[in-house]
C-alpha positions as CSV (number, residue, x, y, z in Angstrom):
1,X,38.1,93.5,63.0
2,X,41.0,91.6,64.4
3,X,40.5,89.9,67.9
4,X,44.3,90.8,69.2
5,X,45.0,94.6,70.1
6,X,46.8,96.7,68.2
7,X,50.5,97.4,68.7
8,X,52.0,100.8,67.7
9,X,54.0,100.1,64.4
10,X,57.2,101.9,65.6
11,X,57.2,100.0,69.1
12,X,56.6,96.7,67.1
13,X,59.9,98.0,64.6
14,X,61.5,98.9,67.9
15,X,60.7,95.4,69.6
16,X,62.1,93.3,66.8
17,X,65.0,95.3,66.3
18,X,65.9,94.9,69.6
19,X,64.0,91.9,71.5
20,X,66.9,92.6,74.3
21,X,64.4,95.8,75.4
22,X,62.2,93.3,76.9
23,X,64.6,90.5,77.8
24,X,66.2,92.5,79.6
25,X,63.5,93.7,81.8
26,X,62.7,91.1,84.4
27,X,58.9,93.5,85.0
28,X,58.1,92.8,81.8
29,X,59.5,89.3,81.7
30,X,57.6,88.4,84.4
31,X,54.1,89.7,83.1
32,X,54.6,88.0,79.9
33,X,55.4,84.4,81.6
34,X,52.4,85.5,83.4
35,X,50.1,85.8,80.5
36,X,51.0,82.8,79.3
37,X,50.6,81.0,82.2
38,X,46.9,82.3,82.5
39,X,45.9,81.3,78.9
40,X,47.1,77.6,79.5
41,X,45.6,77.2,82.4
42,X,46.4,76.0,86.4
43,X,46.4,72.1,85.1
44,X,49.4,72.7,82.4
45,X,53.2,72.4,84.0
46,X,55.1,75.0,82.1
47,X,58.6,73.2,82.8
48,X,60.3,76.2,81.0
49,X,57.9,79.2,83.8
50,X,59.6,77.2,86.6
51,X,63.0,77.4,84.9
52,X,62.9,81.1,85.1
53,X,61.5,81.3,88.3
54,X,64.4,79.3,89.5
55,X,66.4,81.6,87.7
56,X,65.2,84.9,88.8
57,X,65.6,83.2,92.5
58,X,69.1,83.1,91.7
59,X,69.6,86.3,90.1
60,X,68.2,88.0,93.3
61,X,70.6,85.9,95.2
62,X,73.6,86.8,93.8
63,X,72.4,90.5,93.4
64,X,72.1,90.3,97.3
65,X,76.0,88.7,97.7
66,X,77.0,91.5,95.1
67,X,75.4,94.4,97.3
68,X,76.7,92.6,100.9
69,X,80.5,92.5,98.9
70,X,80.0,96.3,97.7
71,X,79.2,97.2,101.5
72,X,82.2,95.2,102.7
73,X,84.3,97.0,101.0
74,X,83.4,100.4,101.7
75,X,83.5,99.1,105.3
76,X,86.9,97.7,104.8
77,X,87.8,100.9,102.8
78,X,86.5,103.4,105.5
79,X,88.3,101.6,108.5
80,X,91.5,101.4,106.8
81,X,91.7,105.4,106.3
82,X,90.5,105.9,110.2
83,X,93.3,104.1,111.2
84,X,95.4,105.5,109.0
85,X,94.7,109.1,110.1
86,X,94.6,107.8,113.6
87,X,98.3,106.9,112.8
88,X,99.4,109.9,111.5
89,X,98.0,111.9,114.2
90,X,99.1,110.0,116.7
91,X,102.9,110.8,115.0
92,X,102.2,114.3,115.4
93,X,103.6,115.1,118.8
94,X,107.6,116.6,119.9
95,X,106.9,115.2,123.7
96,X,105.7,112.2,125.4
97,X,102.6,114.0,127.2
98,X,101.5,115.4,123.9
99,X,102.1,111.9,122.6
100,X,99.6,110.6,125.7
101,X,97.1,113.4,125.7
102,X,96.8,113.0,121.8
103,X,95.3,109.5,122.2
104,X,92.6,110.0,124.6
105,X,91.7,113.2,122.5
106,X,92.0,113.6,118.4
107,X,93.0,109.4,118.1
108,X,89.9,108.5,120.2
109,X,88.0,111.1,118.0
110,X,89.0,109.6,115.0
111,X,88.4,106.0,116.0
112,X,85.1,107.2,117.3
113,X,85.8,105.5,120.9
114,X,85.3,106.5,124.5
115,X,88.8,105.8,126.2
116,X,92.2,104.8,125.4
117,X,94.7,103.3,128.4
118,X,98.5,102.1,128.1
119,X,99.3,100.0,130.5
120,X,102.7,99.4,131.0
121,X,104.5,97.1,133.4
122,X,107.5,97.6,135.8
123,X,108.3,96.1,138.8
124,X,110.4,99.6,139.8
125,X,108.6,101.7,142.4
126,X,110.8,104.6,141.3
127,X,109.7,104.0,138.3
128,X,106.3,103.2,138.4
129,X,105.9,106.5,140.4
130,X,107.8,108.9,137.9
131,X,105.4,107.4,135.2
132,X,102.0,107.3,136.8
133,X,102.6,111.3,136.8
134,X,102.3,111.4,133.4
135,X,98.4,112.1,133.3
136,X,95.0,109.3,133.1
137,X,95.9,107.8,129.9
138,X,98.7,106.0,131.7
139,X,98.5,103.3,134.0
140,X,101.8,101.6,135.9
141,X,100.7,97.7,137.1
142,X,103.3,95.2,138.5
143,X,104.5,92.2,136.7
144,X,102.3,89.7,135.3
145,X,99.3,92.0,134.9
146,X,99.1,92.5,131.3
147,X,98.5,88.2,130.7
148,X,96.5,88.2,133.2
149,X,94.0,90.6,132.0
150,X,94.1,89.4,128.7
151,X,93.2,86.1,129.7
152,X,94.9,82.5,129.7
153,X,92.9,81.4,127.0
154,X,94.0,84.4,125.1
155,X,97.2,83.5,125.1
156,X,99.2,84.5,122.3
157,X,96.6,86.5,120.3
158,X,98.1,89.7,119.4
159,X,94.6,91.8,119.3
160,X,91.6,90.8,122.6
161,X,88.2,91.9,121.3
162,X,85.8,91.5,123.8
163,X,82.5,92.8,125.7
164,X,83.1,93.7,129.2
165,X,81.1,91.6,131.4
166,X,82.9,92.8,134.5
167,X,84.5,95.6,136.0
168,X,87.7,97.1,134.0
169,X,88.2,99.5,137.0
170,X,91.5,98.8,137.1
171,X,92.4,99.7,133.5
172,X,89.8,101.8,133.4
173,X,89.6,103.6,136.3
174,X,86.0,106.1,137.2
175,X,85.3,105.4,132.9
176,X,84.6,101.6,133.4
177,X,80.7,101.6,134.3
178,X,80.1,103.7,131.0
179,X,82.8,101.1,128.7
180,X,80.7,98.0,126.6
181,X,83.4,96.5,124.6
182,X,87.2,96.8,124.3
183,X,90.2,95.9,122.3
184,X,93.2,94.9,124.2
185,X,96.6,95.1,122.5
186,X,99.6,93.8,123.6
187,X,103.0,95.4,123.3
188,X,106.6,94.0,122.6
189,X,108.1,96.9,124.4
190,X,111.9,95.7,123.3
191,X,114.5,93.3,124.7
192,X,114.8,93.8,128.6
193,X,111.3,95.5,128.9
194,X,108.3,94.2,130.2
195,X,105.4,93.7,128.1
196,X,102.8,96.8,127.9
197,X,99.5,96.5,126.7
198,X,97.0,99.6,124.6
199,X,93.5,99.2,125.5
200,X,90.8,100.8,123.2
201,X,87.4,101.0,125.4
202,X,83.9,101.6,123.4
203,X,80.4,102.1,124.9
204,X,78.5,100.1,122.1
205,X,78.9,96.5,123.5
206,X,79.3,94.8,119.9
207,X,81.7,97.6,119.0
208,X,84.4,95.4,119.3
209,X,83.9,91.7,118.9
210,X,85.7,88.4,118.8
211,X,83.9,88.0,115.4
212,X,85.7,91.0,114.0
213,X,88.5,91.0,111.7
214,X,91.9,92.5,113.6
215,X,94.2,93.2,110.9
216,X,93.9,96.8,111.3
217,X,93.5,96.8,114.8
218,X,97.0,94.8,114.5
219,X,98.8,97.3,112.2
220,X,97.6,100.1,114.3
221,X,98.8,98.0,117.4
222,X,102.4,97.4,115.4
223,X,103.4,101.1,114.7
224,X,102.3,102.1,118.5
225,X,104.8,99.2,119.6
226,X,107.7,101.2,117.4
227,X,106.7,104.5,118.6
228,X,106.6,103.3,122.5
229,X,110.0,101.9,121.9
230,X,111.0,105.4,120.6
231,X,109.8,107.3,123.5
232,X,111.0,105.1,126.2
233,X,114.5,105.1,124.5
234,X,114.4,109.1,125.6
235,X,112.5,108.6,128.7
């Protein structure tokens, strides 16, 4: 009688055909190093068990970076058609209220956000008045404002993301208490205008983040600057 077990003859056919079904199995791989290790004993360095430990190490690795780059994606994917539809709908409306009552309604729906605020500059009272009628969304503030809210260490940055670690009342009026993060915008408004600035308020305070990417948040910001200029032309 033979000391070593028996092996089906069409698995053994099956195994030497194609020793890949078993190479390719890191399970079985791993029991088989395993084996071998046990029948030579704790005292015997197998140089080549360590190799493929090293290797599987690795493999696990770069199956972890390959999952984390799949997810980025998807992300990436998946913000750049929000923004998109937020775009188009935001394109959608024949009058400037529509325009303003369509952001802090179906775009803030879409971006999945609690408030939206344009703040525009003008150091006109007339003017300032005729605008602050326009409804909440709006907010008139005299020269100056917009830098200062951003910050001077902001200066030049296109796209603010921040937590709110103090009061945005006056952006954000009664809402401010209940608004964690925000993304501050600024505006070219067009030659002769004073700047303007779109504010983006969330709850979740790590929904926007200086860590963040802003390229979207920058497009988004670049065809609201065109559309402003459109509407104030008519204004």
């Amino acid at each position: 009688m033979s000391s070593s077990a028996e092996i089906d003859p069409e698995i053994r056919d099956t195994l030497l055909t194609r020793p890949d079904v078993i190479l390719d199995d890191p399970d079985l791989m791993k029991v088989l190093v395993d084996a071998t290790e046990t029948e030579r004993g704790h005292n015997v360095v197998d140089m080549r068990g360590m190799a493929m430990q090293r290797l599987e190490a690795r493999l696990d690795r770069l199956e972890n970076l390959h999952r984390s780059v799949i997810a980025a994606a998807h992300d990436s994917i998946a913000g750049t058609n929000q923004i998109h539809r937020a775009i188009i709908r935001m394109l959608d409306p024949d009058d400037f209220e529509g325009f303003l009552t369509g952001l802090d309604t179906d775009v803030s729906d879409i971006l999945r956000i609690e408030s939206v605020r344009l703040v525009l500059e003008s150091d006109r009272s007339d003017e300032a008045v005729t605008l602050d009628r326009v409804g909440r969304v709006l907010r008139v503030v005299e020269p100056g404002f917009v830098q200062a809210y951003v910050g001077r260490n902001d200066r030049g940055h296109r796209v603010v993301l921040r937590e709110i670690g103090y009061s945005g009342a006056e952006v954000f009026g009664p809402e401010a208490e209940s608004i964690g993060s925000e993304a501050c915008m600024v505006l070219d408004l067009g030659p002769g205008r004073l700047p303007g600035m779109l504010v983006m308020g969330a709850k979740d305070p790590h929904q926007f983040s200086p860590q963040q990417g802003t390229d979207l948040l920058g497009f988004f910001a670049g065809v609201f600057e065109r559309t402003m200029r459109q509407w104030l032309k008519t204004a």
